[in-house]
PyMOL CGO cylinders between C-alpha atoms (Angstrom):
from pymol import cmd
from pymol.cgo import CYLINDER

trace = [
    CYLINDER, 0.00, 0.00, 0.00, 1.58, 3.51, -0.67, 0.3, 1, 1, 1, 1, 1, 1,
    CYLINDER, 1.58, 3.51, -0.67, 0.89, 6.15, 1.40, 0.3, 1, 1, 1, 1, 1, 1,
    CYLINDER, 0.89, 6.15, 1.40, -1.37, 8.87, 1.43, 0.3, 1, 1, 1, 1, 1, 1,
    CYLINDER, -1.37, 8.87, 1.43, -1.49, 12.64, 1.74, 0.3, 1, 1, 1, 1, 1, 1,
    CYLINDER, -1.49, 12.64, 1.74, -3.19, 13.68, 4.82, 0.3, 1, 1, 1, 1, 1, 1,
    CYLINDER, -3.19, 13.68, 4.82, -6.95, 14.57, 4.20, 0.3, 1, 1, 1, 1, 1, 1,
    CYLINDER, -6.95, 14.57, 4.20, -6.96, 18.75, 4.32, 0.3, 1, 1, 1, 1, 1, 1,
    CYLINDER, -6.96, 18.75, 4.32, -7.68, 20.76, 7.28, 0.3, 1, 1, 1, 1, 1, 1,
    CYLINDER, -7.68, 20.76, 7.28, -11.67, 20.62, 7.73, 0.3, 1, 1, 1, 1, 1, 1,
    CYLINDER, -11.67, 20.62, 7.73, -11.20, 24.24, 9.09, 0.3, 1, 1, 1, 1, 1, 1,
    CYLINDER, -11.20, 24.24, 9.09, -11.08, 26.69, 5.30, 0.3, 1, 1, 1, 1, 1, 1,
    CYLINDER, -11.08, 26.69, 5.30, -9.03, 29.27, 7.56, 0.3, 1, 1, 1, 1, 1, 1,
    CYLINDER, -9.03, 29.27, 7.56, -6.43, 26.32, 7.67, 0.3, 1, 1, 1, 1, 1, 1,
    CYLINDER, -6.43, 26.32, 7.67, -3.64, 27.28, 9.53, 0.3, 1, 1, 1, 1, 1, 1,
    CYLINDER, -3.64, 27.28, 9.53, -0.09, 28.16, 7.56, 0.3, 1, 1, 1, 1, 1, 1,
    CYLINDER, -0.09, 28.16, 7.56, 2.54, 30.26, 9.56, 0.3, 1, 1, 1, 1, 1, 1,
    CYLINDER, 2.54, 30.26, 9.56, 3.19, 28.86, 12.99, 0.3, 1, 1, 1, 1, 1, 1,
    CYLINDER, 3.19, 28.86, 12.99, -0.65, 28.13, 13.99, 0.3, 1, 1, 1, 1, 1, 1,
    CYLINDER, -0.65, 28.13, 13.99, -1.85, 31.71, 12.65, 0.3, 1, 1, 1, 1, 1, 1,
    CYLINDER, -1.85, 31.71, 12.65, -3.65, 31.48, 9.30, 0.3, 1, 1, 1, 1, 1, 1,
    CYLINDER, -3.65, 31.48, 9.30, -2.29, 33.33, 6.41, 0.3, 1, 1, 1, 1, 1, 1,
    CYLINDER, -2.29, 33.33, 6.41, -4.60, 36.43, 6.15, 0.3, 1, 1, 1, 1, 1, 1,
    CYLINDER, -4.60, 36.43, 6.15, -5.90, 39.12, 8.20, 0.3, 1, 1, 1, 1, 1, 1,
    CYLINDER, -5.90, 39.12, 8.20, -7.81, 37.73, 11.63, 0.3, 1, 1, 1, 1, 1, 1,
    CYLINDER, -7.81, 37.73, 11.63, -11.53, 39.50, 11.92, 0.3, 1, 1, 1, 1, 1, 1,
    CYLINDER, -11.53, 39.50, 11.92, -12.65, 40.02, 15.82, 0.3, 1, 1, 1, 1, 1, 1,
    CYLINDER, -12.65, 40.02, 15.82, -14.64, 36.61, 14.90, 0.3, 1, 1, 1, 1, 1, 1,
    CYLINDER, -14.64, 36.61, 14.90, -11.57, 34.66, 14.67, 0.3, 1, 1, 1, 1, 1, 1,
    CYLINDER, -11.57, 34.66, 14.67, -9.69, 36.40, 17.92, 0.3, 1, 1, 1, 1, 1, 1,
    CYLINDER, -9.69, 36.40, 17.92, -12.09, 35.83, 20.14, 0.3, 1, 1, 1, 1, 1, 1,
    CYLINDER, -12.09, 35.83, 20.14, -12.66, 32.16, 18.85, 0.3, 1, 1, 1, 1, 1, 1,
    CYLINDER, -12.66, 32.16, 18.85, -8.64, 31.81, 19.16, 0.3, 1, 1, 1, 1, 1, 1,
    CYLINDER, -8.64, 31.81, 19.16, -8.81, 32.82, 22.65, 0.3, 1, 1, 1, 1, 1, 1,
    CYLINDER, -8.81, 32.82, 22.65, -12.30, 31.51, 23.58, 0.3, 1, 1, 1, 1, 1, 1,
    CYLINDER, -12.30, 31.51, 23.58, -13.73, 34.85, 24.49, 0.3, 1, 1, 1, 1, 1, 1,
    CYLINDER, -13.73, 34.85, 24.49, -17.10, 36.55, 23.44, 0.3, 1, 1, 1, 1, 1, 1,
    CYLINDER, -17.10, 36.55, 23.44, -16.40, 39.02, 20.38, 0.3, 1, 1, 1, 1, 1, 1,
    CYLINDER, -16.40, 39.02, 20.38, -17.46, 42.00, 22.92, 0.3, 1, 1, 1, 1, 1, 1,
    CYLINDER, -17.46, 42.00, 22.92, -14.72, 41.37, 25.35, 0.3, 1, 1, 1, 1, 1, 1,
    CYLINDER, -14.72, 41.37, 25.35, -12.29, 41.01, 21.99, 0.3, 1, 1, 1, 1, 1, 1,
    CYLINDER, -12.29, 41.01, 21.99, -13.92, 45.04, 21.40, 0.3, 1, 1, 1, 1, 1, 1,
    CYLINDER, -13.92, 45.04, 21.40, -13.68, 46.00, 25.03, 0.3, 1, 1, 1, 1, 1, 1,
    CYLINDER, -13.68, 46.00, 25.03, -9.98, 45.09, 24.24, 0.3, 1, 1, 1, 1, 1, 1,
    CYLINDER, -9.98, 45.09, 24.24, -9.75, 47.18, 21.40, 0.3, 1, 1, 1, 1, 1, 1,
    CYLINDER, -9.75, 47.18, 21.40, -10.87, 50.32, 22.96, 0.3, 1, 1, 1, 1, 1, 1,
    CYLINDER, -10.87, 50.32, 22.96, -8.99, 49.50, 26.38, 0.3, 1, 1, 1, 1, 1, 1,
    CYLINDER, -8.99, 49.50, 26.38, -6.21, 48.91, 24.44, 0.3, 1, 1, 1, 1, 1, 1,
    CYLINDER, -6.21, 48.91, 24.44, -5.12, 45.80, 26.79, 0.3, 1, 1, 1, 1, 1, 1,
    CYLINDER, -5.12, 45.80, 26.79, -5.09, 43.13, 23.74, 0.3, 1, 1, 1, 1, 1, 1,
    CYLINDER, -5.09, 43.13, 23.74, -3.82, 42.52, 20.47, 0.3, 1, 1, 1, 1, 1, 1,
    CYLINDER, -3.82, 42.52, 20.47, -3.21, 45.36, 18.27, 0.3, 1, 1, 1, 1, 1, 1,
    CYLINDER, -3.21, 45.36, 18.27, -6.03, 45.29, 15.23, 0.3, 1, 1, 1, 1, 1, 1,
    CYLINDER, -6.03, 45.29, 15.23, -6.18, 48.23, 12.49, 0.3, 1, 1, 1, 1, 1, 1,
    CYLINDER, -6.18, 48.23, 12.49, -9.39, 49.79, 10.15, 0.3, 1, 1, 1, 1, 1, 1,
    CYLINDER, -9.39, 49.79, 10.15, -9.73, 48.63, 6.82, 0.3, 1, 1, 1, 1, 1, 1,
    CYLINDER, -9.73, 48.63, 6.82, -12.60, 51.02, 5.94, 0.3, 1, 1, 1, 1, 1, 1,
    CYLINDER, -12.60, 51.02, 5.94, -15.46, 50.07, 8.81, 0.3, 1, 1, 1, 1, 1, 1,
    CYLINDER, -15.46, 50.07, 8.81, -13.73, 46.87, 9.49, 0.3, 1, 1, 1, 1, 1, 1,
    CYLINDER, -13.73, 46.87, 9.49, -11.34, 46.17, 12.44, 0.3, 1, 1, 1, 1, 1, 1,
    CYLINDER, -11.34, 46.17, 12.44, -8.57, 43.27, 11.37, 0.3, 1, 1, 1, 1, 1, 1,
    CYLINDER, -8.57, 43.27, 11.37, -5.44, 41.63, 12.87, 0.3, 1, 1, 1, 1, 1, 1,
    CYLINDER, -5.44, 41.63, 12.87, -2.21, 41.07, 11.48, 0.3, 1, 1, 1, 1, 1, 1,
    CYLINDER, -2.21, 41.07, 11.48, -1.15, 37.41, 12.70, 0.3, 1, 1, 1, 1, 1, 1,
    CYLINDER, -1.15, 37.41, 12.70, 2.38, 38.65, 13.49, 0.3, 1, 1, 1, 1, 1, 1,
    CYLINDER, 2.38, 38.65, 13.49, 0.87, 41.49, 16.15, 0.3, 1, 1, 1, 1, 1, 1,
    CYLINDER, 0.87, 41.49, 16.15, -1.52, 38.34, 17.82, 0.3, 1, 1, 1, 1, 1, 1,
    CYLINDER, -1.52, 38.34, 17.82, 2.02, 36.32, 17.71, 0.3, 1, 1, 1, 1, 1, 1,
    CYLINDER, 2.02, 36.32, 17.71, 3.74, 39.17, 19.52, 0.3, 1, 1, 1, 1, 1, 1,
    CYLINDER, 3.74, 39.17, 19.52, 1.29, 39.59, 21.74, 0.3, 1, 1, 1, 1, 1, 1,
    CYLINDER, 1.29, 39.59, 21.74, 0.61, 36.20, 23.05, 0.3, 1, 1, 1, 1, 1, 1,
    CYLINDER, 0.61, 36.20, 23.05, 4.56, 36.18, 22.96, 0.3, 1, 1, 1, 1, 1, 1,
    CYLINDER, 4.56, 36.18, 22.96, 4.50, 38.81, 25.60, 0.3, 1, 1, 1, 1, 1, 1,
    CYLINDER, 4.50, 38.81, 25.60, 1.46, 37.52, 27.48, 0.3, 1, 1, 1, 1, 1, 1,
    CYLINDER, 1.46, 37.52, 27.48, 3.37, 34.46, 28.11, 0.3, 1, 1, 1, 1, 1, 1,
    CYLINDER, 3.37, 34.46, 28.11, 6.52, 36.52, 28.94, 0.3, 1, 1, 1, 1, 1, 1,
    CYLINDER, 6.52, 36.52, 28.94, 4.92, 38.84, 31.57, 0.3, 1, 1, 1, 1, 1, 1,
    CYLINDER, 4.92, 38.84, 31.57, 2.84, 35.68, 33.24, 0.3, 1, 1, 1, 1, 1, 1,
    CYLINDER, 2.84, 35.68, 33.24, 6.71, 33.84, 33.57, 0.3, 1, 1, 1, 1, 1, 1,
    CYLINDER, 6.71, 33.84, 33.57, 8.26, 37.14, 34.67, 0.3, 1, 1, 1, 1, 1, 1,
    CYLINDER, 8.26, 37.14, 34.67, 5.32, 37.32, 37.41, 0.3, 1, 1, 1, 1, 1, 1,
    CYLINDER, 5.32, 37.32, 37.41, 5.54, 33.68, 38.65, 0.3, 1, 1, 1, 1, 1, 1,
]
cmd.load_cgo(trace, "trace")
């Protein structure tokens, strides 16, 4: 028997860069990452206490490299603190 590719990611927003997928995040998809409600995801935004998004016209996005950072330094703060 040869072997076969792996069936595709069931997920279309298939992850390609280190877990992140390969395209802009929408507040839908950061507060699914992080298992939040979408308001606390836009209480974030305006506190300015989570990942850094940007307008594209009326839309809010994320750049997967700013959510990287910031979970980066999330997880550096909580080691510096224990």
């Amino acid at each position: 028997m040869s072997a076969t590719a792996p069936p595709p990611p069931a997920d279309p927003r298939a992850t390609l860069r280190g877990g992140l997928p390969d395209r802009y995040l929408t507040p839908d998809d950061i507060a699914e990452m992080f298992e939040v409600p979408k308001e606390t995801v836009y209480q974030w935004r305006r506190n300015r206490t989570g990942p850094p998004g940007f307008r594209v016209g009326k839309h809010v996005r994320y750049d997967p490299a700013d959510v990287r950072a910031y979970v980066t330094g999330r997880k550096s703060a909580e080691q510096g603190a224990a």
